[in-house]
C-alpha positions as CSV (number, residue, x, y, z in Angstrom):
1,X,46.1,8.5,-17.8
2,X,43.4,6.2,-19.2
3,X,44.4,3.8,-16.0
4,X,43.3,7.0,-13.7
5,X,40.5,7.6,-15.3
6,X,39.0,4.2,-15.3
7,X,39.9,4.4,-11.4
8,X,38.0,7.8,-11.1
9,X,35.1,6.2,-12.9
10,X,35.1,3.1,-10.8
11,X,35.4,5.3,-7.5
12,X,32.3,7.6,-8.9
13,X,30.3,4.2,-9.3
14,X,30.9,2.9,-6.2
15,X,29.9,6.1,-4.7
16,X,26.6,6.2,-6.4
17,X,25.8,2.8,-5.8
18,X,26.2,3.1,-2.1
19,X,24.4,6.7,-1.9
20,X,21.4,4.6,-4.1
21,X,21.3,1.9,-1.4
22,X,21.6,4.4,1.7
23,X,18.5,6.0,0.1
24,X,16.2,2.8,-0.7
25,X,17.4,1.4,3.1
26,X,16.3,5.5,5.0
27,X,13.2,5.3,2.6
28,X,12.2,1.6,3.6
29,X,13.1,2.7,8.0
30,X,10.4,5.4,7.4
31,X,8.1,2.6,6.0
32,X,8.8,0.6,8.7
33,X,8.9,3.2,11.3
34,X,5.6,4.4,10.4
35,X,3.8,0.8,10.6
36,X,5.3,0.0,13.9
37,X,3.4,2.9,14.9
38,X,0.4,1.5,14.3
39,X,-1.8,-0.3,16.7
40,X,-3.7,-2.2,14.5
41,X,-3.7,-2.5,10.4
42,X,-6.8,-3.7,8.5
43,X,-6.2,-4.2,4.4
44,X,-8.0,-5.0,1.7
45,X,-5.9,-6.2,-1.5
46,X,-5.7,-7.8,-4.7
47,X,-3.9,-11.0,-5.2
48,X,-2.4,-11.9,-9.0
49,X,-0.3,-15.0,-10.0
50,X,1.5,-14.9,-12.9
51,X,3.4,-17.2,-14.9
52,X,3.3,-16.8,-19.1
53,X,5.2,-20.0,-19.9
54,X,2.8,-21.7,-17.7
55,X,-0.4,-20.0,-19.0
56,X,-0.9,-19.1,-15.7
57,X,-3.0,-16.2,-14.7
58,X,-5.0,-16.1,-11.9
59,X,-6.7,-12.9,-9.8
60,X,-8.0,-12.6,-6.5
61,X,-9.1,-10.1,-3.5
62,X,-8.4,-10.7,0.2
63,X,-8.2,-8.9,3.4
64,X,-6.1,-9.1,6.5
65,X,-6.4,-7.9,10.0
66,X,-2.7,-7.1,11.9
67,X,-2.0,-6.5,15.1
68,X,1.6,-6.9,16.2
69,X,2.4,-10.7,15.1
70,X,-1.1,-11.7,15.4
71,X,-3.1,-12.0,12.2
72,X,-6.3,-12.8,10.2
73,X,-5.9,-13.5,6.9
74,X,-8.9,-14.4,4.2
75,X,-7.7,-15.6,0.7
76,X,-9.4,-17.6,-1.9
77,X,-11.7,-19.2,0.2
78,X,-9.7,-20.2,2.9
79,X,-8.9,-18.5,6.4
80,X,-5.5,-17.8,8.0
81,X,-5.3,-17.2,11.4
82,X,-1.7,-17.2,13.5
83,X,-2.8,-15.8,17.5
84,X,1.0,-15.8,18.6
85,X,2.1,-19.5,18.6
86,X,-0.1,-21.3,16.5
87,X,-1.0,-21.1,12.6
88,X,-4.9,-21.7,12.0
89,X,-5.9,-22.8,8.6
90,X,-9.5,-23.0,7.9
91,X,-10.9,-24.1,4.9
92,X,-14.5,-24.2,4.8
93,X,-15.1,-26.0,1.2
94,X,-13.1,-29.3,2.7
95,X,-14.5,-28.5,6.6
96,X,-11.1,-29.0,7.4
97,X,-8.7,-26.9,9.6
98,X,-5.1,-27.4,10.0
99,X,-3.0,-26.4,13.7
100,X,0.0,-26.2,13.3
101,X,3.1,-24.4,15.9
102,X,4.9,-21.5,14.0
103,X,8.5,-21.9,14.1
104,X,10.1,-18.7,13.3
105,X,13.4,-19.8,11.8
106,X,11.7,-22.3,9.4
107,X,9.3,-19.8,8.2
108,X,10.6,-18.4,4.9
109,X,7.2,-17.0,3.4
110,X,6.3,-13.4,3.8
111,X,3.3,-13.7,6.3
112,X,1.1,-10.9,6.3
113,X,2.3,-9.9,9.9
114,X,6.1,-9.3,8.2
115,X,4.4,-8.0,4.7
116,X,5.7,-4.5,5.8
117,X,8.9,-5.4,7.9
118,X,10.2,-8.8,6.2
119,X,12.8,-7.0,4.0
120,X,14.7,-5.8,7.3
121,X,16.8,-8.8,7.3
122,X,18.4,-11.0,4.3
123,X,18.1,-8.0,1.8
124,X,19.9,-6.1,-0.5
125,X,18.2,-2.8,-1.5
126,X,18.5,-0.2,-4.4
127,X,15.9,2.6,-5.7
128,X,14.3,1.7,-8.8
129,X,11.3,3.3,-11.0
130,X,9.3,6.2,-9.9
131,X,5.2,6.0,-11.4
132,X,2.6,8.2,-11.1
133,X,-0.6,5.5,-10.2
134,X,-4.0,7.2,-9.9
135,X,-2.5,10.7,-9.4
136,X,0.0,8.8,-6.4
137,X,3.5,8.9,-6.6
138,X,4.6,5.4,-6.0
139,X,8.5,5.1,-5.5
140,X,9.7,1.5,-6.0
141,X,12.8,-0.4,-3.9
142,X,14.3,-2.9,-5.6
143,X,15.4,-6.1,-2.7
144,X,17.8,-8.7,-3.7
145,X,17.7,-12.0,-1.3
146,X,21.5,-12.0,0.0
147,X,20.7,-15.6,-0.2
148,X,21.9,-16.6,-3.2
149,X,19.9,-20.5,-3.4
150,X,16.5,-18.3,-2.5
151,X,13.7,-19.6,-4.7
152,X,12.8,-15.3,-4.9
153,X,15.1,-14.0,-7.1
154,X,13.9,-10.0,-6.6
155,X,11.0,-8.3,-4.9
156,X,9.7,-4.8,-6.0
157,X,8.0,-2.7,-3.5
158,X,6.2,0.1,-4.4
159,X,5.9,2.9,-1.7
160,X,3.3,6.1,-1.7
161,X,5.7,9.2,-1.7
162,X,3.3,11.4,0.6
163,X,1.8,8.4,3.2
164,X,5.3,6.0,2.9
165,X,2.9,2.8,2.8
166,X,3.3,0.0,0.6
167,X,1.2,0.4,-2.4
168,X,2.2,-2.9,-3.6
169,X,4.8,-5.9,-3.5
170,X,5.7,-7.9,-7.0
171,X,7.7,-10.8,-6.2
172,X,9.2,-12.9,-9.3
173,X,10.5,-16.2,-8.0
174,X,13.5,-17.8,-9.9
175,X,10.8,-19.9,-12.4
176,X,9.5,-16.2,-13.4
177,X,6.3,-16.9,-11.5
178,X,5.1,-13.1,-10.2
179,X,3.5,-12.9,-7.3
180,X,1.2,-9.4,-7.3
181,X,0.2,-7.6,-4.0
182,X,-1.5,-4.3,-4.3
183,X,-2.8,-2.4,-1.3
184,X,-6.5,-1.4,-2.0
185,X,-7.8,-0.3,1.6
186,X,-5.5,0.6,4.3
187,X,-7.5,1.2,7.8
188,X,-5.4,2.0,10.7
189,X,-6.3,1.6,14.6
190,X,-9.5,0.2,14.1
191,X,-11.7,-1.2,16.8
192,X,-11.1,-5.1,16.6
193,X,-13.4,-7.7,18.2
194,X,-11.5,-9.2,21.7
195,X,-11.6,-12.6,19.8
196,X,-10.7,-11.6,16.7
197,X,-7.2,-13.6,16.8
198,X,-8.8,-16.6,19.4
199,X,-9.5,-20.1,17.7
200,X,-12.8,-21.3,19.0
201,X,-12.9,-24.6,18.4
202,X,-16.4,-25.4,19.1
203,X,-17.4,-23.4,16.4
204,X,-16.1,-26.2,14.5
205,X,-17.5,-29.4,15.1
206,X,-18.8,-30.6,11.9
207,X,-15.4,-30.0,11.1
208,X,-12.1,-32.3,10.8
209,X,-9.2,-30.9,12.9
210,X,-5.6,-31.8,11.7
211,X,-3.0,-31.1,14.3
212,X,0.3,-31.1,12.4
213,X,2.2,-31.3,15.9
């Protein structure tokens, strides 16, 4: 008797574990579904680093223009560009910029192009918390890298209930550094300059180019 019930118990486990992670993976395809839909994205976030053993605390804001894999990202001073094949990095304290070709398989980062489709692949995912932020309900999916050597040991993302965007990402790497994204402005289908995603060089001349290949 006590054997069957541990077996009923395990069954009814097993059960609600898989109906948890069928939930997190429908909730995250609307998510996805819904960006993919977009033809354009332009964001405004806030950008913390934390790391208490460290003494580490540092806070930013940046914004990012998407559209498809293209992007323009601006973060602490320093510009991010990828047009398609090449990575731009612009950093106007140094006059330096760095060119370098993207290489899909080696990129392990979540670029700002994948912020919102990354966890498609190489995840595991379970619900988590529910909050109520500023009157929003923000449901939270819990990802677990399948990798099991991956320097990110879990990812949070938080989701808005009634739009199903990503309010914000917390990452904590394996050295209990978190990484903090939260979502501030979300503009969708926006009228983008033709060149917003072309490197013009000549713009540049005072400054030292670095072509990494």
């Amino acid at each position: 008797m006590k054997n069957l019930i541990f077996i009923t118990l395990a069954v009814f486990t097993i059960s609600l574990n898989a109906q948890n992670s069928q939930k997190a993976e429908n909730l995250l395809n609307e998510v996805s579904s819904k960006v993919k839909s977009y033809d354009n994205m332009v964001i405004d976030f806030k950008y913390t680093l934390q790391n208490n053993a460290a003494n580490v605390n540092q806070e930013t804001r940046g914004d990012v223009s998407i559209k498809g894999e293209k992007y323009v990202l601006n973060l602490m001073g320093t510009t991010q560009m990828f047009d398609g094949e090449k990575i731009y990095t612009i950093i106007p304290e140094d006059e330096e910029i760095n060119i370098s070709t993207y290489v899909e398989e080696e990129e392990n980062n979540i670029t700002p192009s994948k912020m919102f489709t990354f966890y498609e692949e190489g995840y595991t995912y379970e619900m988590d918390a529910a909050q109520n932020l500023n009157g929003r309900k923000i449901q939270y999916v819990k990802l677990t890298p399948k990798d099991s050597d991956a320097e990110v040991k879990n990812i949070l993302l938080g989701i808005d209930s009634q739009t199903k965007h990503i309010y914000n990402l917390i990452q904590t790497q394996d050295n209990n550094t978190k990484i903090t994204i939260t979502v501030k402005s979300f503009k969708t289908d926006q009228e983008l300059a033709q060149n917003l995603f072309t490197f013009e060089e000549d713009r540049y001349e005072d400054f030292y180019i670095n072509r990494l290949d």
